[in-house]
mmCIF file as gemmi writes it, N, C-alpha and C atoms, coordinates in Angstrom:
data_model
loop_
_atom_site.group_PDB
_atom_site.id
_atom_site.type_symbol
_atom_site.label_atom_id
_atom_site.label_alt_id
_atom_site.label_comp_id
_atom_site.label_asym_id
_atom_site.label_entity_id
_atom_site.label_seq_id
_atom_site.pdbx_PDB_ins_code
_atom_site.Cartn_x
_atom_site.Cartn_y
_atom_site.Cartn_z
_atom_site.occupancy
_atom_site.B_iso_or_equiv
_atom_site.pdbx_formal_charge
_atom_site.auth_seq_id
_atom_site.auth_asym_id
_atom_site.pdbx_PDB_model_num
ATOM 1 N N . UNK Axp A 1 ? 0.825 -1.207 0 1 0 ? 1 A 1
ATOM 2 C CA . UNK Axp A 1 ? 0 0 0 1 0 ? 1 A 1
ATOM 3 C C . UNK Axp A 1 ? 0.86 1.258 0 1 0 ? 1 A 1
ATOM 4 N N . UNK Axp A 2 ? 2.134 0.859 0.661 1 0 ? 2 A 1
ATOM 5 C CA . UNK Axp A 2 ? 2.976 1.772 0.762 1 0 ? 2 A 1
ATOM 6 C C . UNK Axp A 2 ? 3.546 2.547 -0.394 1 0 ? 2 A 1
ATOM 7 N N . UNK Axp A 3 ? 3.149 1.65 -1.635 1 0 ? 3 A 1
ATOM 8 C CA . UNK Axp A 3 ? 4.089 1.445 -2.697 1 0 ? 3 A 1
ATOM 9 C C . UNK Axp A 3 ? 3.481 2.263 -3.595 1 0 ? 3 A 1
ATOM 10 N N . UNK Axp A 4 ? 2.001 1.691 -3.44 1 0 ? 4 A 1
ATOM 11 C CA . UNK Axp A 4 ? 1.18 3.072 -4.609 1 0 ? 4 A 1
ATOM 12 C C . UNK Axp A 4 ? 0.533 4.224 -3.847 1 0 ? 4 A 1
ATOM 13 N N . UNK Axp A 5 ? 0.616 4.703 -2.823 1 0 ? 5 A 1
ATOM 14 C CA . UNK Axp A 5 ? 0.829 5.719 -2.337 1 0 ? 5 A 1
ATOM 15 C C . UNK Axp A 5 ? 1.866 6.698 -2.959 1 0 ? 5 A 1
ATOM 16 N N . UNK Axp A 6 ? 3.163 6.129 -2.786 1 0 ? 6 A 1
ATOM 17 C CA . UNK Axp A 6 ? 4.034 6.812 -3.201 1 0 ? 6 A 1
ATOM 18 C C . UNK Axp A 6 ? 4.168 7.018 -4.895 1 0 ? 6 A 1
ATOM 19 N N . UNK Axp A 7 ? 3.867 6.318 -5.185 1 0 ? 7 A 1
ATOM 20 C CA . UNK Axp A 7 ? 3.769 6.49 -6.989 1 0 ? 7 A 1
ATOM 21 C C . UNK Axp A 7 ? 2.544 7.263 -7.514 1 0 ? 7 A 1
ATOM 22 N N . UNK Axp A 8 ? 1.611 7.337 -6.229 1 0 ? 8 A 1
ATOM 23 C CA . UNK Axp A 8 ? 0.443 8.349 -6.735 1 0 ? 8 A 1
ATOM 24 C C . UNK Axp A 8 ? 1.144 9.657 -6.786 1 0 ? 8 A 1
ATOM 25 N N . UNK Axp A 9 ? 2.123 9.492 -5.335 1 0 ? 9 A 1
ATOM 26 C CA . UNK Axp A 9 ? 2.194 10.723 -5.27 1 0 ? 9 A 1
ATOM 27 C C . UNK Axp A 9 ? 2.854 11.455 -6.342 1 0 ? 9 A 1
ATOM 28 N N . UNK Axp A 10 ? 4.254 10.735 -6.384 1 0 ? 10 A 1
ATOM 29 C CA . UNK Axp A 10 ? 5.539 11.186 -7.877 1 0 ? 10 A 1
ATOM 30 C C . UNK Axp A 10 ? 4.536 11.542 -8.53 1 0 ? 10 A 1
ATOM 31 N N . UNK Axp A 11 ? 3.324 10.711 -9.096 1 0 ? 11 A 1
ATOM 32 C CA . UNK Axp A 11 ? 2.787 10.899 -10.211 1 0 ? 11 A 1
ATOM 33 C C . UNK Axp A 11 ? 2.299 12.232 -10.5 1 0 ? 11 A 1
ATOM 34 N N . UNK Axp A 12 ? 2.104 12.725 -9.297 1 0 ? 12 A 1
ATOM 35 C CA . UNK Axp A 12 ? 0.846 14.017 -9.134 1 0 ? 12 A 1
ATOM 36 C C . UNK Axp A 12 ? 2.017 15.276 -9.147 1 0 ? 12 A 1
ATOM 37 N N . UNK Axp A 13 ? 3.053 15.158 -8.532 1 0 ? 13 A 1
ATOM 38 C CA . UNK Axp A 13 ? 4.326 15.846 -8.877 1 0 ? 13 A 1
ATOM 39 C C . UNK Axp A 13 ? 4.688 15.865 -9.617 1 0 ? 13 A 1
ATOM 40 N N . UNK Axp A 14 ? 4.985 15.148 -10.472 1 0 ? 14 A 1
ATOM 41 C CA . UNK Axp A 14 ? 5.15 14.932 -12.285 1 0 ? 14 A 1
ATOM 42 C C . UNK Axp A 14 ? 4.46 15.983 -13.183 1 0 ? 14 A 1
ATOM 43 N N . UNK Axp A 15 ? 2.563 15.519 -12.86 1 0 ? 15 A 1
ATOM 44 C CA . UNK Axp A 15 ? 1.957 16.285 -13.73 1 0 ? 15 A 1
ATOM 45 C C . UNK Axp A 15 ? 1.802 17.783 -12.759 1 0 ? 15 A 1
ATOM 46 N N . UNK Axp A 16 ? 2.304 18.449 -11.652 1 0 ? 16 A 1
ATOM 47 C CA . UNK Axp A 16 ? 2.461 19.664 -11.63 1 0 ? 16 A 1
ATOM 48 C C . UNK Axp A 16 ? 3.176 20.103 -12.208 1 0 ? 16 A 1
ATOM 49 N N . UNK Axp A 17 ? 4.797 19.363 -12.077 1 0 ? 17 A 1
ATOM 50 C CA . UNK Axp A 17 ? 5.674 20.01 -12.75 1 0 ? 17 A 1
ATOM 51 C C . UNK Axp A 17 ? 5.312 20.625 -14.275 1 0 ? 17 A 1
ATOM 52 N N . UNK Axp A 18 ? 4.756 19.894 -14.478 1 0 ? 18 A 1
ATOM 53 C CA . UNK Axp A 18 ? 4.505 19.771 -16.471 1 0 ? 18 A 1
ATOM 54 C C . UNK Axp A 18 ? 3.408 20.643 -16.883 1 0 ? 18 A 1
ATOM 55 N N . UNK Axp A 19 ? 2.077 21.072 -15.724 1 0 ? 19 A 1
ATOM 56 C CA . UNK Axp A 19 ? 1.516 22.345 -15.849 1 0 ? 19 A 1
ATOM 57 C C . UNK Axp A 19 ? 2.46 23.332 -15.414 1 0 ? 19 A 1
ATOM 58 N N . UNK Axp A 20 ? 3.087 23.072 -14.479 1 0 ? 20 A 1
ATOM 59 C CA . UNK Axp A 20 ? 3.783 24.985 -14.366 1 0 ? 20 A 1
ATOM 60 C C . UNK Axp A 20 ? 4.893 25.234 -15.368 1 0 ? 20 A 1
ATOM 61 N N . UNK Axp A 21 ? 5.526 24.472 -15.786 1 0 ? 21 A 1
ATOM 62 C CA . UNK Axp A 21 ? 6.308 24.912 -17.048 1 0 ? 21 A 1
ATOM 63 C C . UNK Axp A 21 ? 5.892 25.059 -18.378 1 0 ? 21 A 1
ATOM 64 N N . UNK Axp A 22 ? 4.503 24.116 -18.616 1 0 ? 22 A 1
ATOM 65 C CA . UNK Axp A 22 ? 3.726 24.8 -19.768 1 0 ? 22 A 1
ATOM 66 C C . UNK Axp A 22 ? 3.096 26.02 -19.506 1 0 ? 22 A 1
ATOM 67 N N . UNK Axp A 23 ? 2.61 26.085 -18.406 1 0 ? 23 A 1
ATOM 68 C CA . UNK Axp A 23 ? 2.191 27.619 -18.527 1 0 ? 23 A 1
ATOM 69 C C . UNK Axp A 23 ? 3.215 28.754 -18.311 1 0 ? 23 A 1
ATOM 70 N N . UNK Axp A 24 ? 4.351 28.401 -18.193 1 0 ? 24 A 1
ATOM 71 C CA . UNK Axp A 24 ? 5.474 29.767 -18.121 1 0 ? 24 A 1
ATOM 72 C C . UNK Axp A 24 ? 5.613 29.398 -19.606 1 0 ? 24 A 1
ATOM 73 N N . UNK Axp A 25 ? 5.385 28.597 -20.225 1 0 ? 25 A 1
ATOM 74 C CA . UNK Axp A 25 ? 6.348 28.829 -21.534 1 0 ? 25 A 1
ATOM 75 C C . UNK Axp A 25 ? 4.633 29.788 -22.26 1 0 ? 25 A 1
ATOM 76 N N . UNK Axp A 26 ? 3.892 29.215 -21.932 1 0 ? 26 A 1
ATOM 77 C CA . UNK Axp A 26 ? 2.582 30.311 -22.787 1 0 ? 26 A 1
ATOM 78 C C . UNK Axp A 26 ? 2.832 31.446 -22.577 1 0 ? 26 A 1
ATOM 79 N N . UNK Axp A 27 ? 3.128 31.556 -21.029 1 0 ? 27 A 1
ATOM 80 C CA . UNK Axp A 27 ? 3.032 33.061 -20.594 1 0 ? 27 A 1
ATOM 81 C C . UNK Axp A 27 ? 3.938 33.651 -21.033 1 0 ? 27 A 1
ATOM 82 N N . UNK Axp A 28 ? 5.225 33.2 -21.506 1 0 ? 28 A 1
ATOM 83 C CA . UNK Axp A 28 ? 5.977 34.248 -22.28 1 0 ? 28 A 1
ATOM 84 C C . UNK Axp A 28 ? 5.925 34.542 -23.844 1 0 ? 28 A 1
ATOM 85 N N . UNK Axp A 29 ? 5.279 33.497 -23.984 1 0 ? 29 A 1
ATOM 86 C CA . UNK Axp A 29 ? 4.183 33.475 -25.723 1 0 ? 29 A 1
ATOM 87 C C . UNK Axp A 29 ? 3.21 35.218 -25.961 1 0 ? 29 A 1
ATOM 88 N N . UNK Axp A 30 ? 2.713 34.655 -24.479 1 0 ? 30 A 1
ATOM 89 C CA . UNK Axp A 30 ? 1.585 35.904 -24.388 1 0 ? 30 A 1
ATOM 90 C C . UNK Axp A 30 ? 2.453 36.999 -23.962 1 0 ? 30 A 1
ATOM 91 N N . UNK Axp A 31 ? 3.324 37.129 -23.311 1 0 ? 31 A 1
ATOM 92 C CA . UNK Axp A 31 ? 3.704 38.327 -23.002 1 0 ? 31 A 1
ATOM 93 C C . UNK Axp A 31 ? 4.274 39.093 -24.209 1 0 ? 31 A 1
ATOM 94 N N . UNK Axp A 32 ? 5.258 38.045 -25.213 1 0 ? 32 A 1
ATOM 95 C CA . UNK Axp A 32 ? 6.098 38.244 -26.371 1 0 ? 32 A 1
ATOM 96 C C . UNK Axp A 32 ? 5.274 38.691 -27.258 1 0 ? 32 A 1
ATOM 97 N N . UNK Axp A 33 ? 3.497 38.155 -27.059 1 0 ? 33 A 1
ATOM 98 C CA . UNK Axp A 33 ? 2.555 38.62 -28.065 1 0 ? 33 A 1
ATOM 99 C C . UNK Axp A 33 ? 2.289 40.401 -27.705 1 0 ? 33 A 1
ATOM 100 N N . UNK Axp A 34 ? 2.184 40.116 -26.802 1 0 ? 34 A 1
ATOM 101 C CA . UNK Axp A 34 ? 1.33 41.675 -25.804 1 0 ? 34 A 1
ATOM 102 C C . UNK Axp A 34 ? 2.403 43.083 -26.045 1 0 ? 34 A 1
ATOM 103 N N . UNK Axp A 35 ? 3.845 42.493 -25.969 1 0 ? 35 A 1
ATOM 104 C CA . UNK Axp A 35 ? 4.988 43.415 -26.39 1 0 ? 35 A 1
ATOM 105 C C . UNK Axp A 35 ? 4.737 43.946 -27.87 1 0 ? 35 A 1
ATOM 106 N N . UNK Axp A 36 ? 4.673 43.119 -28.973 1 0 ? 36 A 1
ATOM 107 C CA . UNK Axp A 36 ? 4.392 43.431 -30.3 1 0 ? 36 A 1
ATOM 108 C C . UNK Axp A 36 ? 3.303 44.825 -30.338 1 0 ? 36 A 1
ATOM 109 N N . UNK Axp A 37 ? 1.989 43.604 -29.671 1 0 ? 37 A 1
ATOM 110 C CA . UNK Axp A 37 ? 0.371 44.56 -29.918 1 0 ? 37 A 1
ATOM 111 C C . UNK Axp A 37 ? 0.98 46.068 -29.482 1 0 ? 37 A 1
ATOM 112 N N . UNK Axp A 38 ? 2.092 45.995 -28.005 1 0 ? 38 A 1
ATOM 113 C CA . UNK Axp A 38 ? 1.876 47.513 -27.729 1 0 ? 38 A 1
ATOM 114 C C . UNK Axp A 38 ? 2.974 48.299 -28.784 1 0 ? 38 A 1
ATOM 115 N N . UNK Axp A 39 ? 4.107 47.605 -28.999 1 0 ? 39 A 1
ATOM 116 C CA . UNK Axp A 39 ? 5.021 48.55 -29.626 1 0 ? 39 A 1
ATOM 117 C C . UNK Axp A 39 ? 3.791 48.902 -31.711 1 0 ? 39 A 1
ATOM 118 N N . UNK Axp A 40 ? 3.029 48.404 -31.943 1 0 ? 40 A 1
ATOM 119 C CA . UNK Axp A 40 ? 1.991 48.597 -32.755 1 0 ? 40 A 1
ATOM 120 C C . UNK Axp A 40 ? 1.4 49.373 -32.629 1 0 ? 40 A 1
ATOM 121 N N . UNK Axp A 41 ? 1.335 50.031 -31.43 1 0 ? 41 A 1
ATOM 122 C CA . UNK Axp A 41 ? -0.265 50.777 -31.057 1 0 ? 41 A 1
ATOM 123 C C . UNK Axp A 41 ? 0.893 51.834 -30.655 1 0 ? 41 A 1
ATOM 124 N N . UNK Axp A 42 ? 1.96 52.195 -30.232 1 0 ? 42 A 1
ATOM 125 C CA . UNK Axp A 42 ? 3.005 53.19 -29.96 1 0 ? 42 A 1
ATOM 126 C C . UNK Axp A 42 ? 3.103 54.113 -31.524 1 0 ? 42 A 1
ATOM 127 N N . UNK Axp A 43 ? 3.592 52.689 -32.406 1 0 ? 43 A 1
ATOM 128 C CA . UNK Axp A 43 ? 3.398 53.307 -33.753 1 0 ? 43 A 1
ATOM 129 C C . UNK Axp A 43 ? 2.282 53.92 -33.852 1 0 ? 43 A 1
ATOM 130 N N . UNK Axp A 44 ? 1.134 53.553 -34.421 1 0 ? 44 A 1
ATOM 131 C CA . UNK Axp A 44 ? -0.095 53.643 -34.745 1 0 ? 44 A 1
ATOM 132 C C . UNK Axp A 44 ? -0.317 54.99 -34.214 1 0 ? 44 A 1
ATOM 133 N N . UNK Axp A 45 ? -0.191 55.405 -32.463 1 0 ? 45 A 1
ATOM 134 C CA . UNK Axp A 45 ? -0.155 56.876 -32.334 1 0 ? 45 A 1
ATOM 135 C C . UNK Axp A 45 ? 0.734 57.747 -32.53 1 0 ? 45 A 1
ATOM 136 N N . UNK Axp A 46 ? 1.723 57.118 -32.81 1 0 ? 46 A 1
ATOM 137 C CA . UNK Axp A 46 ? 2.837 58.544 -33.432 1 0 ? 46 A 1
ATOM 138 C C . UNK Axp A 46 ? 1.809 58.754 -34.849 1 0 ? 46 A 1
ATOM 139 N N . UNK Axp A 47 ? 2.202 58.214 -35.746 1 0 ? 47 A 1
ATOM 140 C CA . UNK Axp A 47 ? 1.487 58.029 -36.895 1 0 ? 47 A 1
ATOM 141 C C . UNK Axp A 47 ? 0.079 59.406 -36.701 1 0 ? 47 A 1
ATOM 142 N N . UNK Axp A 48 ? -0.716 58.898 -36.05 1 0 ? 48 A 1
ATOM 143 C CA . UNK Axp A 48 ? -1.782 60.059 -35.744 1 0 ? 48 A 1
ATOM 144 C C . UNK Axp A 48 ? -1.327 61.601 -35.891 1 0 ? 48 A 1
ATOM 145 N N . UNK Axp A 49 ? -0.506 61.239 -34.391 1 0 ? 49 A 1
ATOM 146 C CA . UNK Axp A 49 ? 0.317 62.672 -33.622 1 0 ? 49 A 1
ATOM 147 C C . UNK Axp A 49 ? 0.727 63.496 -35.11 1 0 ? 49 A 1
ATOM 148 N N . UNK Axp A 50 ? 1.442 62.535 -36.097 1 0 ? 50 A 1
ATOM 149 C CA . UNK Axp A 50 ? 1.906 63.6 -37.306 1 0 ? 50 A 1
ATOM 150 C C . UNK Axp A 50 ? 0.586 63.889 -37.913 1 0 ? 50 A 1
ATOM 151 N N . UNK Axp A 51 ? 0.331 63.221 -38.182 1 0 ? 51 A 1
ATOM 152 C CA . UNK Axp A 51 ? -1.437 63.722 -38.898 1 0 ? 51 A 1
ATOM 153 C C . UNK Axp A 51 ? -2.149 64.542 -38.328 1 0 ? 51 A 1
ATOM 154 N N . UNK Axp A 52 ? -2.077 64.954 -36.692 1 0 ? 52 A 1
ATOM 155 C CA . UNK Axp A 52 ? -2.698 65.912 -36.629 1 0 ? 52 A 1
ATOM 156 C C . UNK Axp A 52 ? -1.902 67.238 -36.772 1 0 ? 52 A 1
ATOM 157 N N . UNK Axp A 53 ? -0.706 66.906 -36.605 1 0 ? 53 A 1
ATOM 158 C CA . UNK Axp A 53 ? 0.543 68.184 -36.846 1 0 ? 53 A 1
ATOM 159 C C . UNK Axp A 53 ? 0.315 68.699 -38.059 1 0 ? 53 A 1
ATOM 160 N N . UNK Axp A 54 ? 0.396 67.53 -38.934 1 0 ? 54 A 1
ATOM 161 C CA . UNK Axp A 54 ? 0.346 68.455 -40.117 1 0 ? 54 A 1
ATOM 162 C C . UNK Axp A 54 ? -1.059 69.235 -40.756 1 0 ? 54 A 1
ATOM 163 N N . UNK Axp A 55 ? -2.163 68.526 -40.223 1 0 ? 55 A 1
ATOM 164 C CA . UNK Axp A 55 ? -3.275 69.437 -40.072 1 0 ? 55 A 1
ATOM 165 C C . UNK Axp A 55 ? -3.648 70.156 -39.633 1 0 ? 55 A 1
ATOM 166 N N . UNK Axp A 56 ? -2.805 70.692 -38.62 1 0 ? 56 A 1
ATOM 167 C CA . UNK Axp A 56 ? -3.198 71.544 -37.926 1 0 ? 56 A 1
ATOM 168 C C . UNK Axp A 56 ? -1.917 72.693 -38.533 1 0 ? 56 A 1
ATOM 169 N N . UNK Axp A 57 ? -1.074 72.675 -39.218 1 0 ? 57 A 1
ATOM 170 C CA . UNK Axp A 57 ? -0.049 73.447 -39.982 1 0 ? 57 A 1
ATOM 171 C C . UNK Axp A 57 ? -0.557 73.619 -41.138 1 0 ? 57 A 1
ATOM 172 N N . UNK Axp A 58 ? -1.316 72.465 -42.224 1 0 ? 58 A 1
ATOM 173 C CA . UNK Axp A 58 ? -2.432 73.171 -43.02 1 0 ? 58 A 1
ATOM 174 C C . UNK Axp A 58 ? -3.342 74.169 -43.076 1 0 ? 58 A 1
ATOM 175 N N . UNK Axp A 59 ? -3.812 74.024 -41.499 1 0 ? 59 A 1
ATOM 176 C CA . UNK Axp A 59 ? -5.38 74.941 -41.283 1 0 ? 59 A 1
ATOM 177 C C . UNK Axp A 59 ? -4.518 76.248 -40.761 1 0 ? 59 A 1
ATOM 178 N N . UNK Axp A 60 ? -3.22 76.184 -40.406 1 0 ? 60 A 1
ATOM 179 C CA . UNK Axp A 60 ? -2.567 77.7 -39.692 1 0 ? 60 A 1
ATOM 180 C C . UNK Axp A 60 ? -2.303 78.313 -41.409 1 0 ? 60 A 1
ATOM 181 N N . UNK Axp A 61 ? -1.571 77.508 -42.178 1 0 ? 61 A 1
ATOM 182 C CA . UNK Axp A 61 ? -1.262 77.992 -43.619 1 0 ? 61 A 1
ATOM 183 C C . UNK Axp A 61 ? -2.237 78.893 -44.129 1 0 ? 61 A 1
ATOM 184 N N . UNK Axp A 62 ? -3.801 78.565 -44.171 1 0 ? 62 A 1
ATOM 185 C CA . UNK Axp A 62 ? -4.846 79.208 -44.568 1 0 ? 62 A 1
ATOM 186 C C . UNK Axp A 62 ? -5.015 80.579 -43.722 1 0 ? 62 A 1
């Protein structure tokens, strides 16, 4: 009894180990994703920022 006790247990230690390192490896999936989306959206508002500069240097021109 002693015997599968203990092999339940390894066992159950086993499959923690193997969720917490799959989920660090997602989580740096997702983080590596989340870095992109923001340096995108950094662009995306510079991008604006000139568009409104230069519209607003159009409408002073007039």
């Amino acid at each position: 009894m002693d015997i599968v006790a203990m092999i339940l247990l390894v066992s159950i230690i086993i499959l923690l180990d193997i969720y917490v390192i799959s989920s660090m490896f997602f989580d740096k999936r997702k983080i590596k994703k989340d870095k992109l989306q923001n340096e995108k959206l950094e662009l995306e508002n510079e991008k604006l920022k000139l568009e409104i500069k230069d519209l607003k240097n159009k409408e002073s021109d007039n």
